[in-house]
C-alpha positions in Angstrom: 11.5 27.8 11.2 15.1 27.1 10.3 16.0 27.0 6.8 16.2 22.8 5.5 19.5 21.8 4.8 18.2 21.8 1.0 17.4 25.5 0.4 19.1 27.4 -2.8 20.3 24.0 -3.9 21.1 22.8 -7.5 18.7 19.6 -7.2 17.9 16.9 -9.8 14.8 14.9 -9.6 14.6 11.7 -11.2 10.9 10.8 -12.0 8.0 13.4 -12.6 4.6 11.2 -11.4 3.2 12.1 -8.6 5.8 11.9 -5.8 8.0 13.9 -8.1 6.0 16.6 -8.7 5.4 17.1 -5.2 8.8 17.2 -4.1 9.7 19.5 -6.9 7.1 21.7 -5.9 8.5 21.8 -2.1 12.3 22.8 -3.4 11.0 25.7 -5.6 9.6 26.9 -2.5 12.9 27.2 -0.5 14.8 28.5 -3.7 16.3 25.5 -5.2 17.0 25.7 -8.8 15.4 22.2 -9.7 16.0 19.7 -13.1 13.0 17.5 -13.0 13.1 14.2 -15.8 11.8 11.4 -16.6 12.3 8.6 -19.2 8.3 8.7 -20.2 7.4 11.2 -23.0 6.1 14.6 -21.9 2.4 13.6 -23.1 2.5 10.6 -21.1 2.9 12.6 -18.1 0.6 14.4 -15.7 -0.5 17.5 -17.4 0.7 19.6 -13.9 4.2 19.6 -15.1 3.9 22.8 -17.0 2.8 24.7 -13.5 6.4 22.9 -12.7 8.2 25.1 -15.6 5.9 28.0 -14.8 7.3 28.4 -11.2 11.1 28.0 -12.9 12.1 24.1 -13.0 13.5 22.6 -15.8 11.7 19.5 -17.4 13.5 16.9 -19.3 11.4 14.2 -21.1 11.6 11.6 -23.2 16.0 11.6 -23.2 17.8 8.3 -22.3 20.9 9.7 -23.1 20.3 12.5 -20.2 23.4 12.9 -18.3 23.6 14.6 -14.4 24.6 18.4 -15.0 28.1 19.0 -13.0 26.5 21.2 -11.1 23.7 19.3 -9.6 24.5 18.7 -5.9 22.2 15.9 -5.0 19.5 13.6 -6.5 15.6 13.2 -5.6 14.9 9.9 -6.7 11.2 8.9 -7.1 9.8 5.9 -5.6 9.5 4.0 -9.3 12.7 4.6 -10.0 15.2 1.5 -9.0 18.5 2.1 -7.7 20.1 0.1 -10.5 18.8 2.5 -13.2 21.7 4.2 -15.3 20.9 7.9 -13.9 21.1 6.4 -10.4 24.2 4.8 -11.0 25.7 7.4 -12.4 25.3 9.3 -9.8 26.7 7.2 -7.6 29.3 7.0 -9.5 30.2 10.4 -10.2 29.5 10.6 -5.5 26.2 12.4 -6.0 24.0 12.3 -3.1 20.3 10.1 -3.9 17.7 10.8 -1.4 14.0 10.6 -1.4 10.8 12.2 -1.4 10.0 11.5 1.8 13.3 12.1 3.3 13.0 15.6 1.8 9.5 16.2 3.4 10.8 14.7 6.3 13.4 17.9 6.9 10.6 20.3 7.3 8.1 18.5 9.0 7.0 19.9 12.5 4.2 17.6 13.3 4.6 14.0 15.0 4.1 11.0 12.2 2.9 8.1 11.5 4.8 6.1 9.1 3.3 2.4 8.0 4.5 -0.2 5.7 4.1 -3.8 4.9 3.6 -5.7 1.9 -0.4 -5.7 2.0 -2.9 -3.6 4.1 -0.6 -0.5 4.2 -3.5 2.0 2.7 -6.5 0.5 4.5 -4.4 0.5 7.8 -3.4 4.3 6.9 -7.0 5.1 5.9 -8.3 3.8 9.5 -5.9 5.1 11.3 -6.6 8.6 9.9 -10.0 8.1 10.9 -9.7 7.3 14.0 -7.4 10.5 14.7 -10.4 12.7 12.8 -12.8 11.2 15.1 -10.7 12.3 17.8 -10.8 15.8 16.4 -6.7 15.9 16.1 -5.6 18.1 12.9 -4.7 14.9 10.4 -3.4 14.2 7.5 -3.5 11.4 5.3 -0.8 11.0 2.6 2.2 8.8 0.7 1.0 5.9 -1.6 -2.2 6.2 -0.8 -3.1 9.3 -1.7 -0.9 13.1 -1.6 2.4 13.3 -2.3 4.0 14.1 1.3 6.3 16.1 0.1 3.6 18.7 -0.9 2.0 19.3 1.6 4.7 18.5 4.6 5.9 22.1 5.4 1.8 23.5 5.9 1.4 20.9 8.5 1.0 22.5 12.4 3.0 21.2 15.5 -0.3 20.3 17.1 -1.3 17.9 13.6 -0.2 14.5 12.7 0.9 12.8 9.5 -0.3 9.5 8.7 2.1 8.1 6.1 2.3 5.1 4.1 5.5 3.8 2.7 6.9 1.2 0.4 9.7 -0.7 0.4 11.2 1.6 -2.3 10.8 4.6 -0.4 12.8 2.8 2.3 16.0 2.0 0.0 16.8 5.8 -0.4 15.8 6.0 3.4 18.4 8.3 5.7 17.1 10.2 8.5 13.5 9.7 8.1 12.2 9.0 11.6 8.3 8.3 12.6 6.4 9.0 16.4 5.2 5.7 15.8 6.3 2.8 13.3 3.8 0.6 11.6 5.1 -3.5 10.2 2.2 -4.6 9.1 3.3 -7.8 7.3 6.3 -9.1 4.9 5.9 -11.8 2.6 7.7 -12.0 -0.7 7.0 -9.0 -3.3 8.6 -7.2 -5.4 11.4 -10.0 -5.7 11.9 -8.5 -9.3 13.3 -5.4 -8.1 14.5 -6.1 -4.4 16.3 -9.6 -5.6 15.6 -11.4 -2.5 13.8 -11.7 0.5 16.1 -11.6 3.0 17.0 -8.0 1.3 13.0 -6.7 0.7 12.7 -7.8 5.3 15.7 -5.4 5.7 13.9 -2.6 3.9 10.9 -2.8 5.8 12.6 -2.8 9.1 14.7 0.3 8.1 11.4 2.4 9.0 12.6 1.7 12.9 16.2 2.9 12.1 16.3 6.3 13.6 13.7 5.9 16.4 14.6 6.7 20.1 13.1 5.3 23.1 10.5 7.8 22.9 9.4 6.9 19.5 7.0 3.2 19.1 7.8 0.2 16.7 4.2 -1.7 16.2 5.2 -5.2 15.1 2.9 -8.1 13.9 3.6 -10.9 17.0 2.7 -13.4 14.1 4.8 -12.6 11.8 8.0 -14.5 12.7 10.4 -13.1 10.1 9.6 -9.5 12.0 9.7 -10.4 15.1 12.8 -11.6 15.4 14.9 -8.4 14.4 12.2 -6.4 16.5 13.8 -7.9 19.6 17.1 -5.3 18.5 15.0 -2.1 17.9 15.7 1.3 20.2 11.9 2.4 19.9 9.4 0.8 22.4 7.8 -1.8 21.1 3.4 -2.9 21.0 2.8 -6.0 19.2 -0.1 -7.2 17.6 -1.8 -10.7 17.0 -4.6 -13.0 17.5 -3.4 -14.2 20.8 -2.0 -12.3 24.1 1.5 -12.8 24.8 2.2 -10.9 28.0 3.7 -7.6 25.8 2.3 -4.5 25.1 -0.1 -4.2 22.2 -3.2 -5.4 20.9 -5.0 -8.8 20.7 -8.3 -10.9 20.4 -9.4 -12.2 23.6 -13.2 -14.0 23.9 -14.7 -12.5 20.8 -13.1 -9.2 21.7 -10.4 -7.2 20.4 -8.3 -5.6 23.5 -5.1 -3.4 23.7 -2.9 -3.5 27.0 -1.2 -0.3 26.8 0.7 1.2 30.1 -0.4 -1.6 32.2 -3.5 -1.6 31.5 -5.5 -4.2 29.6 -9.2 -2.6 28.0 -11.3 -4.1 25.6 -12.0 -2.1 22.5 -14.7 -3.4 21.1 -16.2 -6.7 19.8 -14.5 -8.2 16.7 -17.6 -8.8 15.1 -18.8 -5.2 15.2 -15.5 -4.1 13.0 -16.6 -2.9 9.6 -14.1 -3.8 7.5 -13.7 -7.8 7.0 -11.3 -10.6 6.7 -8.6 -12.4 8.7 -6.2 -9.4 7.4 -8.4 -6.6 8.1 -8.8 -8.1 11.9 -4.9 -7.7 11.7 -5.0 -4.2 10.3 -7.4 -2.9 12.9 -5.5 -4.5 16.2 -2.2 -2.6 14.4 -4.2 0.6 13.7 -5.0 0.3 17.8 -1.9 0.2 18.1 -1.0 3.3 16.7 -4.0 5.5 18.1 -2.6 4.1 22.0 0.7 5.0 21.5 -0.9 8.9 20.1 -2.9 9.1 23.2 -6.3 8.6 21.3 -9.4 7.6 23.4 -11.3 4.0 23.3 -14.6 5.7 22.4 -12.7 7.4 19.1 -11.3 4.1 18.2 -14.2 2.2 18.6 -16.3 4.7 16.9 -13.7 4.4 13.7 -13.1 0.2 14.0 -17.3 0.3 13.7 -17.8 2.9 11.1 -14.8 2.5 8.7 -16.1 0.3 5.6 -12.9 0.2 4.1 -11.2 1.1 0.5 -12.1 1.0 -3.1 -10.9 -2.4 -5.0 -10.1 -4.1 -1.5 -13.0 -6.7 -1.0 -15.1 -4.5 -2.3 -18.5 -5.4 -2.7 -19.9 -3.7 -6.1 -23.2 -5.9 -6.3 -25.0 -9.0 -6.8 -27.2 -10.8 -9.7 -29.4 -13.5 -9.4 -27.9 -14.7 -5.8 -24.5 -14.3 -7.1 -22.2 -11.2 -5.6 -19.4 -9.7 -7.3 -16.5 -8.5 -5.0 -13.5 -6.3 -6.6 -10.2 -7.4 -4.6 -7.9 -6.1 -7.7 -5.3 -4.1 -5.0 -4.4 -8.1 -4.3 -1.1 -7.6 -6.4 0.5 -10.5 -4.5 -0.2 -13.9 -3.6 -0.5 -13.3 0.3 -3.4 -10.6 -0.8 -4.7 -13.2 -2.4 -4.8 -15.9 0.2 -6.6 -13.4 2.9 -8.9 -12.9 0.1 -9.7 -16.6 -0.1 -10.1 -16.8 3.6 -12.5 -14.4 4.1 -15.2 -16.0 2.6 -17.3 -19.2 4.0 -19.5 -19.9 0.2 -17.7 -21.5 -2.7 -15.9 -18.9 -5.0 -15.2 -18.4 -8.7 -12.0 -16.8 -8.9 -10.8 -14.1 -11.3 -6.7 -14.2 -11.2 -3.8 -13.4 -13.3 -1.7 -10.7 -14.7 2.0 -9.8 -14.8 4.2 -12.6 -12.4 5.9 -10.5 -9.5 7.5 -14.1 -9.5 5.2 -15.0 -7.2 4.8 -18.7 -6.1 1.3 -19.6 -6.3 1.9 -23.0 -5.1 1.9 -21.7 -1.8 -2.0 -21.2 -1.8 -2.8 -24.3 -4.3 -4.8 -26.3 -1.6 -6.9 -23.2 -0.2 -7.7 -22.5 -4.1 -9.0 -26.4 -4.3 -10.7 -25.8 -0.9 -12.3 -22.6 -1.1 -12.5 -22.4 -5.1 -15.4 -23.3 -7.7 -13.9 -22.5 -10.7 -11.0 -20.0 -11.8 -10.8 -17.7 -14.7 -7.8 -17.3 -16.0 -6.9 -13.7 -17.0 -3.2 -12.0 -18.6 0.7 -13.0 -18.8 0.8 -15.3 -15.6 -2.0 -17.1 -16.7 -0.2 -21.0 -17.8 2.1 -20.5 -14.9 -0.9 -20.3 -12.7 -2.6 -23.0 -14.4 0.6 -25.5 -13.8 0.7 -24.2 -10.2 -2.8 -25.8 -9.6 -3.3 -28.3 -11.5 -5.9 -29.9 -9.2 -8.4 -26.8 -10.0 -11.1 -26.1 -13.0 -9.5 -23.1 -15.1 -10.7 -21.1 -18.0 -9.0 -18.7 -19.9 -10.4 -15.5 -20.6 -9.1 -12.5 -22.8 -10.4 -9.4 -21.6 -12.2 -8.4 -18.5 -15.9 -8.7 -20.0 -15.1 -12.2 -20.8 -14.2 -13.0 -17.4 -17.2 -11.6 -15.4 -19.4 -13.4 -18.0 -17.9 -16.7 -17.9 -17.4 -16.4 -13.9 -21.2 -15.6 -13.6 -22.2 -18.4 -15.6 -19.7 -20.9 -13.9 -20.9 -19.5 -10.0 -24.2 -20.8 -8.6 -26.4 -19.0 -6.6 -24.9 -18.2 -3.1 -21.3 -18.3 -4.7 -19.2 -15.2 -4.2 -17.7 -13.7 -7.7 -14.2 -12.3 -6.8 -11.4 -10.7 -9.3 -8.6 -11.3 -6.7 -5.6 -11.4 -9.3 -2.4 -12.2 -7.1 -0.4 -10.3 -9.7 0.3 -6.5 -11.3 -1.9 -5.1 -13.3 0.5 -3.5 -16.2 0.1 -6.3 -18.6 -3.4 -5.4 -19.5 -4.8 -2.4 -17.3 -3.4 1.0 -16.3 -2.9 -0.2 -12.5 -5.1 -1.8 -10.3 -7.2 1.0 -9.9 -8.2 0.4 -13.5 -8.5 -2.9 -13.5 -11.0 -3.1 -10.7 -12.5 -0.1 -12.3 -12.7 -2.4 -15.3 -14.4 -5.0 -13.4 -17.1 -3.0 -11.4 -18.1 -2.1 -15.3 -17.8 -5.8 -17.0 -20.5 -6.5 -13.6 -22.6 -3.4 -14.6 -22.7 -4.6 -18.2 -23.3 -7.9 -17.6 -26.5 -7.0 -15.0 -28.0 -4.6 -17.8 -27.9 -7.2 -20.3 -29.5 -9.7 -18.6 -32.6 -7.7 -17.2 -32.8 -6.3 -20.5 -32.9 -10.1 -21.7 -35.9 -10.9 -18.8 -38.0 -7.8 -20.3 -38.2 -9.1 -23.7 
């Protein structure tokens, strides 16, 4: 293989969690003489950073007053880091080149990928579709947010393999020649409005995935999701949409109970929608997109079918961790954002008792206020958003509670039997928990808790 256009290069990486570990990892390994820094202190970051200084990097902790070495010839920028922060702007300024992780893993990839993005679904759509290609015995590999770092593991890939990557929208700023076999759009509603300033700008991210595809490559775009379908009509790539309803194009849809993909003129069912594992109005949309992708790879029906039936989904994403006394406790905390939220509230039929709040992505919970009074018992009231909820929906029952144990409690006693317990927050978890992991983490142990007490409670 051809040396990468990186090799022997002075490189500075901006950021040291995962992401840029990896990368720095990958430059060492085609001779780069790499900087790695990050604003944290060193004992706030992962412990692997001293296998970094081992293998000949340079790590810089802890220094805001860190300038760019003159002799540093372009910039690795990690996902969390925002274009706007002084080290990225002074690089700019001082006509440093800023790429990403992925656009460096990209340069020494060999195997066809699978790139998707969206503002909710992205890992549970990356998870299934990396099931269905291991249950069509092709060599796969999962990575991105969900999981590895791409950049890791990118160059040990095979021709004959395939990368199934997801990507966010701040993977996409830095974006240059990154181009997937097949592009996933899941969704786009408004997030991360606190970095990306609006949402005209955070759409134009999330269609950069398409940039670089050819005619040979495939765009799958959500055919009811108006604000992508529009700019999908421009793309080069060859297009399958996805939806609830059949619209003459290429692409999967629901058709009598069934969920069918038309695909090179021909229309097949693929298998009934009731017999998907993984549930909700969103998860019906992840799976038709997740067809998508495996038609365009040249996957069989019988290995997509087999994956639609036996995939139950991801931790903290409607995920049931029990039931007491006729009440069940679901952990939705990956629902950072208000849409999350709403597909959360739709995919139950019995009245729910809400867990919500954390740190505002300025989020507009308006939006949702009437499905809350619809769907909603009773909501507890968790974190910084918490009174801006509150005057959002004013026609709903609130408590507050401050700490997760409080919350389970005073959800179980507010639910009645039959009623469905779900922390689905509709906000970031930094206010009070690590990230979301921990705070569903959190929750899954306030239920545990809660169930010991009381049976210890019937006993005596």
């Amino acid at each position: 293989m051809n040396k990468p256009f990186f090799a022997g290069k002075n490189v500075l990486v901006v950021g040291l969690q995962r992401s840029g570990i990896g990368v720095s990892k990958l430059l060492l390994r085609y001779g780069c003489s790499v900087i790695g820094t990050d604003l944290k202190k060193r004992d706030e970051l992962d412990p692997e950073l001293s296998s970094l200084e081992r293998s000949g990097a340079a790590i810089i902790c802890g220094r805001p007053d860190f300038h760019i070495p003159r002799d540093i010839e372009f910039i690795v920028a990690s996902p969390g880091v925002p274009l706007y922060s002084p080290i990225l702007m002074e690089a700019e300024k001082a006509g440093k080149e800023i790429l990403g992780e992925l656009e460096i893993a990209f340069s020494v990839l060999r195997c066809p990928a699978v790139c998707v993005t969206g503002t909710n679904g992205k890992s549970t759509c990356v998870s299934l579709v990396g099931e269905i290609f291991s249950r069509a015995k092709r060599k796969t590999v999962v990575a991105g947010n969900v999981g590895l770092a791409f950049s890791g593991i990118a160059d040990s890939l095979e021709p004959d393999g395939i990368a199934v990557i997801e990507v966010s929208s701040f993977q996409l700023e830095t974006m240059k020649f990154m181009k997937p076999r097949v592009g996933v759009l899941l969704n786009v509603t408004p997030d991360h409005l606190d970095r990306h300033k609006s949402f005209e700008e955070y759409l134009r991210l999330k269609m950069r995935l398409f940039e670089n595809q050819t005619q040979e490559d495939f765009a799958v775009i959500n055919r009811d999701d108006e604000t992508q379908r529009t700019p999908s009509r421009s793309l080069r790539s060859r297009v399958l949409y996805f939806g609830m309803n059949k619209a003459g194009e290429e692409g999967a849809f629901v058709e009598a109970g069934n969920l069918k993909v038309n695909f090179d003129g021909e229309t097949k069912t693929v298998i009934p929608v009731d017999k998907i594992a993984i549930r909700g109005p969103h998860n019906l949309s992840n799976a038709m997109a997740a067809v998508c992708a495996a038609a365009a790879m040249g996957v069989s029906l019988d290995s997509i079918e087999s994956a639609l039936a036996g995939f139950e989904g991801l931790p903290h994403r409607l995920q049931n961790v029990g039931s007491l006394e006729g009440v069940s406790f679901v952990n939705d905390s990956k629902a950072t954002n208000i849409d999350a939220m709403k597909q959360a509230l739709l995919s139950f039929k019995t009245p729910l008792v809400l867990i919500a709040g954390g740190r505002d992505k300025d989020g507009n919970f308006a939006e949702v206020s009437g499905l809350v009074e619809k769907n909603v018992r009773h909501v507890v009231l968790m974190g910084e958003a918490s009174q801006k909820i509150r005057s959002s929906w004013p026609g709903v029952r609130s408590t507050q509670a401050n700490s997760m144990n409080e919350a389970v409690e005073v959800a179980f006693e507010l639910a009645q039997k039959g009623d469905v317990v779900i922390l689905s927050p509709g906000c970031a978890s930094y206010d009070m928990f690590k990230n979301f992991e921990d705070r569903g983490a959190k929750f899954a142990q306030a239920f545990l808790s809660l169930k010991e007490k009381i049976m210890a409670e019937k006993k005596e």
